[in-house]
C-alpha positions in Angstrom: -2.7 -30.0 -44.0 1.1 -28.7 -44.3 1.7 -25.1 -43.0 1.9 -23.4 -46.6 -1.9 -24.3 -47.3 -3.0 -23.3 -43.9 -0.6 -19.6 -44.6 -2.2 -19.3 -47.9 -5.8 -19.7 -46.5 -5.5 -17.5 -43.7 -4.5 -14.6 -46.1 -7.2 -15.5 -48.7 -9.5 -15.1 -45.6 -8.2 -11.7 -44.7 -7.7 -10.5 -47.9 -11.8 -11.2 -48.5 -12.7 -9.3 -44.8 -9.9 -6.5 -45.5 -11.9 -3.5 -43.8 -12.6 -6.0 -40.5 -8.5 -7.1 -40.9 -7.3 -3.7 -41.1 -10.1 -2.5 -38.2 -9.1 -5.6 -36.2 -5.0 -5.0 -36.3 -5.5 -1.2 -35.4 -5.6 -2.0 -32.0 -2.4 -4.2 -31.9 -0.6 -1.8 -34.4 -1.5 1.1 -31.8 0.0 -1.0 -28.6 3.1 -2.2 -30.2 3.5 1.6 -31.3 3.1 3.2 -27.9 5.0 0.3 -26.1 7.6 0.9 -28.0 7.6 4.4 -28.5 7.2 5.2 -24.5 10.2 2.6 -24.0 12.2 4.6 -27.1 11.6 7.9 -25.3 12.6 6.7 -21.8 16.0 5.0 -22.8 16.8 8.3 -24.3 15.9 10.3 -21.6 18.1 7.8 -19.4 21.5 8.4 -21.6 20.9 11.6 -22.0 21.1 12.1 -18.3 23.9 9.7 -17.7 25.7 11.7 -20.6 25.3 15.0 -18.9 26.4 13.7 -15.7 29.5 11.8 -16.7 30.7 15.0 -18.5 30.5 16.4 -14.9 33.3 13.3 -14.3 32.4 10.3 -13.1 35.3 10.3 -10.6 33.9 13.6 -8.7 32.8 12.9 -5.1 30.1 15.1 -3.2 30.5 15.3 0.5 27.5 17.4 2.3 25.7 17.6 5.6 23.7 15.4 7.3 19.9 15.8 8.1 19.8 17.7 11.4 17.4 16.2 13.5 15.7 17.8 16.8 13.5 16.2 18.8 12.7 13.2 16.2 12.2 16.1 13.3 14.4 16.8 10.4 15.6 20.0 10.2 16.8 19.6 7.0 20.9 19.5 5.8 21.2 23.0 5.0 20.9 24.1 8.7 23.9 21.9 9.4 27.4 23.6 10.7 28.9 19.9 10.7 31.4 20.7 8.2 34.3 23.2 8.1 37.5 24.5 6.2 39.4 22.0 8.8 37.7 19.4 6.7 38.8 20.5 3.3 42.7 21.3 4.3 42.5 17.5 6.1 41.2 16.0 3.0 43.8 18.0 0.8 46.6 16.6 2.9 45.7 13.4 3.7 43.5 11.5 1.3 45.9 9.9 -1.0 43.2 9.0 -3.9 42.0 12.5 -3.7 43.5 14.7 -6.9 41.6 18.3 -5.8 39.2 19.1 -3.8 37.5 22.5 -3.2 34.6 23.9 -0.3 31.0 24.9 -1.6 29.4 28.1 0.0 26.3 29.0 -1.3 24.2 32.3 -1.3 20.8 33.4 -2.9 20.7 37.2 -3.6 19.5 39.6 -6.0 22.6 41.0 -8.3 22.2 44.4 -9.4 23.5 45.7 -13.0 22.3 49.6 -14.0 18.7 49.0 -13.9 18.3 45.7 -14.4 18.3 42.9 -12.0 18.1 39.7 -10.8 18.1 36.7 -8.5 20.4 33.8 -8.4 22.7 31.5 -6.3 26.2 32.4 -5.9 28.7 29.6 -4.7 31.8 30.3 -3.4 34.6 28.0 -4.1 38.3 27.5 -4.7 39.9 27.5 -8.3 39.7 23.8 -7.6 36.2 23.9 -8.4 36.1 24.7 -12.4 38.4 21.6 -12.6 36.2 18.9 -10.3 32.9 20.3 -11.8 34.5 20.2 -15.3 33.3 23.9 -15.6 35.1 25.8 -18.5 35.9 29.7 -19.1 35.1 31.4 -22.5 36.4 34.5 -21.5 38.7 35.9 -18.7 40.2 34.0 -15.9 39.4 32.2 -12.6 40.4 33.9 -9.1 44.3 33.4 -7.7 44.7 32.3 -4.7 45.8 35.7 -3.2 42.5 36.7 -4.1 40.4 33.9 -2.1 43.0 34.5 0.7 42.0 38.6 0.9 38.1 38.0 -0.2 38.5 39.2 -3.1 35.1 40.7 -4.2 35.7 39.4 -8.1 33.3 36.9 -9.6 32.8 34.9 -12.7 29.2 34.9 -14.2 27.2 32.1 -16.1 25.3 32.6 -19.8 21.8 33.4 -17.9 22.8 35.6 -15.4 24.5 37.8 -18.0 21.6 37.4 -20.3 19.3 38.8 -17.4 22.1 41.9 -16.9 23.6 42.7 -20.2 21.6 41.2 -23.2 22.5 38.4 -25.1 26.1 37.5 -26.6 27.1 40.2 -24.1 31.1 40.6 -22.3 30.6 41.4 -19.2 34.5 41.1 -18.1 36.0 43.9 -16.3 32.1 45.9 -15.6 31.0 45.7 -12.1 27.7 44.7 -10.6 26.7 44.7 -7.2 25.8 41.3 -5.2 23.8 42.5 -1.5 24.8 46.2 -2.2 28.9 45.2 -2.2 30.4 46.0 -6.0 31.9 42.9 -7.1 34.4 43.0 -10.5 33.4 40.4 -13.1 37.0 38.7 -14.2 35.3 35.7 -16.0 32.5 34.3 -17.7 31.6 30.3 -18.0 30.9 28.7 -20.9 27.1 27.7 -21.0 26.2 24.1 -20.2 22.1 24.6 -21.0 19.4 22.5 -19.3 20.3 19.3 -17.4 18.5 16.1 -17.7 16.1 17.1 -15.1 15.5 20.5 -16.2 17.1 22.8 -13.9 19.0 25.8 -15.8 23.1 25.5 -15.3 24.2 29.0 -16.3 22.2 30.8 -13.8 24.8 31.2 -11.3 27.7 32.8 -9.8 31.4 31.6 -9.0 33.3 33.8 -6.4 35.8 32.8 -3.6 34.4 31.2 -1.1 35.8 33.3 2.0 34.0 36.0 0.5 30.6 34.5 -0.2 31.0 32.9 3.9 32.3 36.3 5.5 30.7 39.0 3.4 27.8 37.8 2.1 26.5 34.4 3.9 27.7 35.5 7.2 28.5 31.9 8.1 32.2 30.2 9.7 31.4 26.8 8.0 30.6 25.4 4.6 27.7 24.1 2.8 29.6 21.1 1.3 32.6 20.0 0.0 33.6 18.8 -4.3 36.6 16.3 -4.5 38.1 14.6 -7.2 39.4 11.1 -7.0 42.6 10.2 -9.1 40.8 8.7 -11.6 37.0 6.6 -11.9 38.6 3.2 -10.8 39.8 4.7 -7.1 36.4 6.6 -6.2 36.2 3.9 -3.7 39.4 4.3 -2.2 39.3 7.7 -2.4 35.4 7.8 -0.5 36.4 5.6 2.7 39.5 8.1 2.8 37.5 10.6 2.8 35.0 9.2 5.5 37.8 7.9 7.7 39.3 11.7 7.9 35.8 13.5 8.3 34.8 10.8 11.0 38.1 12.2 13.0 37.9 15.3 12.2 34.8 15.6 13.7 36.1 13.3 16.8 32.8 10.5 16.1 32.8 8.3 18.2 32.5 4.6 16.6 28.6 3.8 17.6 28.2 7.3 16.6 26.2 8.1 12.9 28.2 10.1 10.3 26.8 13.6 10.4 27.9 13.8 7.0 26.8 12.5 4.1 29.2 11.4 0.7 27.9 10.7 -3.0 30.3 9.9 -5.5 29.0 10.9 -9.2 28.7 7.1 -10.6 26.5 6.3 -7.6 23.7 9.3 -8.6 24.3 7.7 -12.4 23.2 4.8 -11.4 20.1 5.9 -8.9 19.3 8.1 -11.5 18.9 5.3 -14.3 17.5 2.8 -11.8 14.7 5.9 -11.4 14.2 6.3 -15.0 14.3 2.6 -15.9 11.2 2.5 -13.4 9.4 5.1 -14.7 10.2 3.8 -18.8 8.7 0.4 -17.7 5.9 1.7 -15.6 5.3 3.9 -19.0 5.6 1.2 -20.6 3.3 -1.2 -18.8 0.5 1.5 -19.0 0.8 1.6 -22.5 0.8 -2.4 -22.9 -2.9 -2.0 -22.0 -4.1 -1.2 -25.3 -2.4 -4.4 -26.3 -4.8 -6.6 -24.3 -7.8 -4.8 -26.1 -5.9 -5.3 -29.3 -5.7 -8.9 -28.2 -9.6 -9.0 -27.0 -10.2 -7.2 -30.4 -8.9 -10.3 -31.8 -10.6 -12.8 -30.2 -13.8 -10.8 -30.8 -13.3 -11.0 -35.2 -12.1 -14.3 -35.2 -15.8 -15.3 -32.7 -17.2 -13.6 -36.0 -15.1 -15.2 -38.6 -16.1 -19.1 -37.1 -19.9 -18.0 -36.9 -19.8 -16.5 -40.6 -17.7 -19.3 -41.9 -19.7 -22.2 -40.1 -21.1 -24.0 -43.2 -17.3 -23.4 -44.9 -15.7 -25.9 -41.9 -19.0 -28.4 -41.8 -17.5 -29.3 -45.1 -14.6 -29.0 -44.7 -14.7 -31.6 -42.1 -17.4 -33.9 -44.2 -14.5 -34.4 -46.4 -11.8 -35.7 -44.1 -10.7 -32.5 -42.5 -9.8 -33.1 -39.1 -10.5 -31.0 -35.6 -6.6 -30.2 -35.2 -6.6 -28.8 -38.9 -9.5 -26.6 -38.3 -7.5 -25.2 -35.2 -4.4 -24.6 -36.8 -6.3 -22.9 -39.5 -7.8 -20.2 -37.1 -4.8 -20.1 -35.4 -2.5 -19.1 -37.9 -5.3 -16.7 -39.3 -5.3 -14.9 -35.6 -1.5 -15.0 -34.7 -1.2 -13.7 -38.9 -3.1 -10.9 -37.7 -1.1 -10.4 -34.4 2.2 -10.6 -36.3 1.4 -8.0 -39.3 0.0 -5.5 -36.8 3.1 -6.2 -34.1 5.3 -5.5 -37.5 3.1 -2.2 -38.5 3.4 -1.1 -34.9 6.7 -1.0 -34.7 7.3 1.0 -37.5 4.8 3.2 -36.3 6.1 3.2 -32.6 9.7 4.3 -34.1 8.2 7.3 -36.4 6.1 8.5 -33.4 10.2 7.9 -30.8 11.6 10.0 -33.1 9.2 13.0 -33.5 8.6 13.1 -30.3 12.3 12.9 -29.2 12.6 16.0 -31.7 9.8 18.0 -30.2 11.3 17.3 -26.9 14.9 17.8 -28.0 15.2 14.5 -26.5 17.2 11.0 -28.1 14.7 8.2 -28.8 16.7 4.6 -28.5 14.7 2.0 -30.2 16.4 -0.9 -29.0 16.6 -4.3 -30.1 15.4 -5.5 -26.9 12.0 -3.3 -27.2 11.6 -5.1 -31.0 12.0 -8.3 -30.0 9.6 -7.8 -26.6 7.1 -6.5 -28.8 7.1 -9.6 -31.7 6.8 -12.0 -28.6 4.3 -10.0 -26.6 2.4 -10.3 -30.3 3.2 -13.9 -31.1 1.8 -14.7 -27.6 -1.1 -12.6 -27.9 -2.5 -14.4 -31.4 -2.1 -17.7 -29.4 -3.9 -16.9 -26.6 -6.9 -14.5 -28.1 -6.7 -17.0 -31.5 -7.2 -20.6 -29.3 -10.5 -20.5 -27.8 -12.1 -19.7 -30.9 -10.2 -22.0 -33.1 -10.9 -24.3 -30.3 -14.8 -23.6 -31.1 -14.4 -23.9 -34.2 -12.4 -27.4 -34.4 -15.5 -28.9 -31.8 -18.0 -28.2 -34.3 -20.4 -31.2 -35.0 -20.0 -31.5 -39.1 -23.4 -32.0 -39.6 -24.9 -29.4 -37.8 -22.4 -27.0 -39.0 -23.5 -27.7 -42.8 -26.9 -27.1 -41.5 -26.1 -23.8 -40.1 -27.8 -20.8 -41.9 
């Protein structure tokens, strides 16, 4: 029996059960849809974060503390005094694939308008910093130099912070707030950047010069970490074992001795990052694969059904020269017909409930090829192997007792 005759009497079959057909590809149709809707949402969610942190610049290079530890216990990074100025004018001066680079001081305090107020981190930097961080200004300007060298108590603000003070759409250049009961003048204001990919608010902070966050309102002689640029993506390595070579002397490390610094460069978070959220998109994905099996089982269950009903129907088929292989091709493109219709259905399903949910979420939903083509197989497979061992039962059936079946 050729494979058009075997097509056309699989759909003739379906067509007469359409209830059971429709009931019996639910399952499949709902697995293909979530598969490919979890994997949809994920790959979104991982270029939208590698979007938002290559507009940082994926030539910036982070160079912070390392973990402090006391007895066998870590006392954390932020309790470290391992870096200094020194290392920042060293770096400056001597790193070659370095283009700017700029000290991080941070401080939490509550900043004081009139009556309203609020809490936030300020970070004291050099004007270095906009440019590394790729940080612009809507209004105003950044601090001179004159000013970081005098402590300047001046200060640009981010969208939230003047939000929380002002009101919204709000200038706050040239007013003055106070930051740990010390007036500073606002000069600038930041463009707002929003939410990053992992959800943490980037307008809710403060720029000033960093000798005036260390001295006047840290109270600290060292730094919290240092921003550098490299000349451009291609020499981040060059510029990272510069940058290690001069800390590691700086800091007079002996050669068995561990760094007590720690340095990141921006494409090596992009990457952790996306190796994190491919993980979690597959392990989403996997769960959601589950329904598939019961789809499958679902499958195997009607088509159990469908050679018990039609019993009689392959007794005589078989009285009059069919053969056991044609029988189990028949059932077998019946089941992997169902598979196929409900992989199809679930796809289209999969990308209506990507996209709604990647507009609730104000998130991108990729439907990639990839996913498509994993799903069709996953279903091609799974009307094989839930379709053969009831074909199977069906092609082993004696013909005589079958047309004596009731």
């Amino acid at each position: 029996m050729d494979l058009s005759n075997l097509f056309k009497i699989a759909v003739r079959a379906l067509v007469r059960n359409k209830m059971r057909a429709v009931l019996t590809m639910l399952g499949i149709i709902i697995g293909v849809g979530s598969v490919i809707a979890m994997l949809a949402i994920g790959q979104g969610s991982k270029q939208k974060i590698r979007d938002e942190m290559s507009s940082m610049g994926t030539n910036m290079i982070m160079i912070m503390p390392n973990y402090m530890r006391r007895g066998g216990v870590s006392l954390g990074a932020s309790s470290s005094m391992a870096l200094k100025y020194s290392d920042v004018a060293a770096i400056r001066n001597e790193a070659a694939a370095v283009a700017a680079v700029s000290p991080e001081v941070r401080s939490n305090n509550q900043v004081i308008f009139g009556n309203q107020n609020t809490q936030t981190t300020i970070y004291g930097v050099s004007e270095e910093y906009l440019a590394i961080r790729k940080l612009e200004i809507s209004s105003g300007r950044i601090f001179t130099q004159a000013e970081t060298r005098s402590m300047a108590k001046v200060c640009l603000l981010g969208r939230t912070v003047i939000e929380n003070l002002f009101g919204k759409d709000s200038d706050p250049v040239g007013m003055t707030i106070r930051i740990k009961n010390l007036p500073f003048e606002v000069i600038g204001v930041l463009k707002g950047k929003g939410e990053n990919g992992m959800g943490m608010d980037q307008d809710d902070l403060i720029i000033a010069p960093y000798t005036t966050v260390q001295r006047r309102l840290a109270a600290i002689d060292y730094i919290n970490g240092i921003y550098a640029s490299a000349t451009s993506e291609a020499k981040s390595a060059v510029a990272i074992a510069e940058v290690e070579e001069i800390l590691r002397r700086n800091h007079k490390l002996r050669e068995s001795e561990e760094d007590d610094f720690r340095i990141m460069s921006q494409s090596e978070l992009i990457e952790t990052f996306s190796s994190i959220s491919d993980v979690m998109t597959y392990l989403l994905g996997a769960i959601a694969g589950i329904s598939l099996l019961v789809g499958g089982i679902g499958i195997m269950n009607i088509m159990f059904v469908s050679v018990t009903e039609r019993t009689r129907e392959i007794g005589l088929r078989m009285s009059i020269g069919g053969r056991g292989r044609d029988i189990l091709r028949q059932f077998l493109v019946e089941s992997m017909l169902l598979s196929i219709m409900g992989g199809t259905l679930g796809v289209i399903f999969g990308y209506i409930v990507a996209k709604v949910a990647g507009s609730v979420m104000n998130n991108p939903a990729i439907v990639t090829s990839h996913s498509v083509i994993l799903a069709f197989a996953v279903c091609f497979a799974i009307g094989v192997f839930f379709g053969w061992y009831p074909a199977k039962k069906a092609a082993g059936l004696n013909p005589i007792e079958a047309l004596r079946y009731e």
